[in-house]
C-alpha positions, 0 to 999 in steps of 0.5 A: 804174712800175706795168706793167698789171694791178700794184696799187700797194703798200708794196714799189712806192711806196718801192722800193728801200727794203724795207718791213721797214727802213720799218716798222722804221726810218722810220713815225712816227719820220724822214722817208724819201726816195727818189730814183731817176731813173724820171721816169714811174714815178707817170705812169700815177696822174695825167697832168698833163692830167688835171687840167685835165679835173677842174678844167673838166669834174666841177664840183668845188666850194670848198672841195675846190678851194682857191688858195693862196699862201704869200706873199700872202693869197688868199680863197675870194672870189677864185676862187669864185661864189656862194659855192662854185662855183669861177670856174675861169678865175680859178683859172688866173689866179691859177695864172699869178699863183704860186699853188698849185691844191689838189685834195682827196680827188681819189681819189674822182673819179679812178679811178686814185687810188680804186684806190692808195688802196684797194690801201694801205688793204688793206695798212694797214688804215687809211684813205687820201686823196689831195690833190693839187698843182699849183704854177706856177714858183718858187712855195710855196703854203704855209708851214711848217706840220706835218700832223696825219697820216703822208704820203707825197709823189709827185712827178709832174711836174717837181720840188720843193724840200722842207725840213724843220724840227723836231717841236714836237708828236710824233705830233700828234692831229687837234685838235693842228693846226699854229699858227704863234703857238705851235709852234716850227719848229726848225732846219732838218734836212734839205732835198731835192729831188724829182724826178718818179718820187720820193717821200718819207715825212713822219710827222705832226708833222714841220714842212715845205715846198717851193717849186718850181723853174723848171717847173710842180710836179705832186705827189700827197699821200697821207694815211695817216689812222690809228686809234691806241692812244689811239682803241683806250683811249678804246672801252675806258673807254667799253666799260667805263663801259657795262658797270660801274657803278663807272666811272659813279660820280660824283667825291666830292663837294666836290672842287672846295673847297680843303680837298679832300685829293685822296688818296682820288680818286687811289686810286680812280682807281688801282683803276679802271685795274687793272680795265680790262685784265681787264674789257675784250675786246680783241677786241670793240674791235678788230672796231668798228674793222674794221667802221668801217674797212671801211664807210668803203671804198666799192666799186669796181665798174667793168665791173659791168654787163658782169660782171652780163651775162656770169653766164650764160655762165659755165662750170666751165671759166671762169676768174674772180678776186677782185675787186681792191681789195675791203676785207672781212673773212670770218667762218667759223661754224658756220651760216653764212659771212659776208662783211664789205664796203662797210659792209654784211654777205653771208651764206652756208652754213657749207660754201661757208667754204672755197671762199669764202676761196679765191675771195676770196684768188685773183687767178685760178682756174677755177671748177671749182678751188674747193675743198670739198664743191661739186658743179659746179652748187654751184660755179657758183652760189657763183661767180655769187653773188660776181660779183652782189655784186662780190667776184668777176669773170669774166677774159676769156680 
């Protein structure tokens, strides 16, 4: 598990399994599953009573609180006033009854979960979510189905049966949801058991389920929403229809009567996509990308106003650190330093460059380690300037 002060990572939530052989072995091609016997190694992310604190307390609403049963319909009516307001007693009933309690996006009201998500969304450079399950005893609150994104299954509490079946649609698009009338499930290729402390990596497109065993099932689903190289090519032709008027030609005309010979058409469609590699910036894509991911992280400011209240004791002997779980991007110039986070951009002088991208990459350090040209006044001031804009924090010592 986690000891204090660890973020989650990669390396942790597969553990023993390296994250080299996952890339290599098992993203976006098999499942993964790994079993160890450390029933309490995913505790600390989400106790069982938490749950019942988010369902009774934070006035969650439908439809990011859903019941569901695989063996019976059950409606949003059944569970909810007034249209979205849940009717929480009868959620429980209809839990004592054998259906699943579904909680989504709970990472962002679940600061534990806010700060997995985070740590993931840092190493991946993707966004993350977590859903969370809660089935009663020998239960399946859905059936076969695939997702339309990778996720990784931890077990909290308790254990579940997973079996999983075919791929009728290969790294499915977020349009290409599973339809039970159309996709064929496939024979079944691998059945396995959960236990709390273990995990399991399903890659989008994989069909699935699970039922629980005898006891209350508590699982978190953490769904990897990823950019892909078809969402990269859509902003080429897109850069590249603003920006040449040869991709804002109309079709030739007639190409819809039968006598059309669509030889021409072809040719021209040839010409086009040789011109995309040498006429597009890929660096200019790939930064769109960066800034949308990093606004779509929002901060993580717990202890801000503590941090605020202890600027003016800090000394050049003080020890600070990065802020953990801060998504940003720095940009070194030469007039300025630049900061990108929280969906917005923090400027600095060109000279601090250093000592910014130290301060940002260290955990811990004292203030008067920052490297560069910085006078003791200019480090503090550089200090205090990070902590104001929570990409730093004072350590208590």
């Amino acid at each position: 598990m986690c000891h204090s002060g660890e973020r989650p990572s990669l390396q942790w939530l597969i553990h023993p399994v390296s994250a080299e052989v996952f890339f290599r072995e098992y993203w976006e091609r098999q499942p993964l599953v790994v079993k160890r016997d450390l029933p309490n190694y995913f505790h600390s992310l989400l106790p069982l009573d938490e749950i019942d604190r988010v369902l009774t307390t934070l006035d969650l609403r439908y439809p990011d609180v859903t019941v569901k049963n695989a063996d019976r319909k059950i409606t949003a009516d059944d569970y909810t006033i007034r249209g979205d307001s849940l009717d929480v007693a009868k959620v429980y009933q209809l839990f004592a009854e054998g259906s699943t309690i579904t909680l989504s996006f709970l990472d962002t009201v679940v600061p534990t979960l806010a700060s997995f998500c985070r740590s993931f969304e840092s190493e991946f450079s993707f966004p993350f979510q977590t859903n969370v399950y809660l089935t009663p005893p020998r239960a399946k609150g859905f059936k076969p189905h695939y997702d339309t994104h990778d996720v990784f299954v931890l077990q909290v509490v308790n254990s579940k049966k997973w079996t999983i079946y075919g791929t009728p649609v290969e790294l499915p698009l977020n349009g290409q949801e599973f339809d039970s009338s159309v996709h064929v499930l496939g024979t079944t290729t691998l059945e396995f058991e959960l236990g709390a402390g273990d995990v399991a990596y399903i890659p989008r497109g994989v069909v699935h389920d699970a039922r629980s065993d005898e006891n209350v099932s508590l699982h978190i689903t953490a769904g990897v929403l990823s950019y892909t190289w078809l969402d990269l090519l859509l902003e080429l032709v897109a850069d590249a229809g603003l920006n040449h008027a040869a991709f804002r030609k109309a079709l030739p005309p007639g190409f819809a009567r039968q006598e059309f010979d669509p030889a021409q058409a072809r040719e021209t469609l040839r010409d086009l996509l040789e011109q995309l590699p040498a006429d597009s910036n890929l660096d200019t894509m790939l930064d769109r990308f960066s800034d949308e991911f990093n606004s779509m992280c929002p901060p993580l400011l717990r202890g801000q106003m503590a941090q605020m209240a202890a600027l003016g004791r800090l000394t050049i002997d003080s020890k600070v650190g990065a802020r953990a779980g801060v998504i940003s991007r720095i940009r070194l110039g030469q007039e300025s330093t630049s900061v990108d986070c929280y969906g917005r951009r923090i400027t600095f002088p060109a000279y601090v460059g250093e000592a910014v991208r130290f301060a940002l990459a260290s955990p811990e350090f004292v203030v008067g380690e920052l490297p560069g040209d910085l006078d003791d006044a200019g480090k503090l001031t550089l200090v205090r300037r990070l902590i104001r804009e929570g990409l730093a924090i004072a350590l208590a010592t």
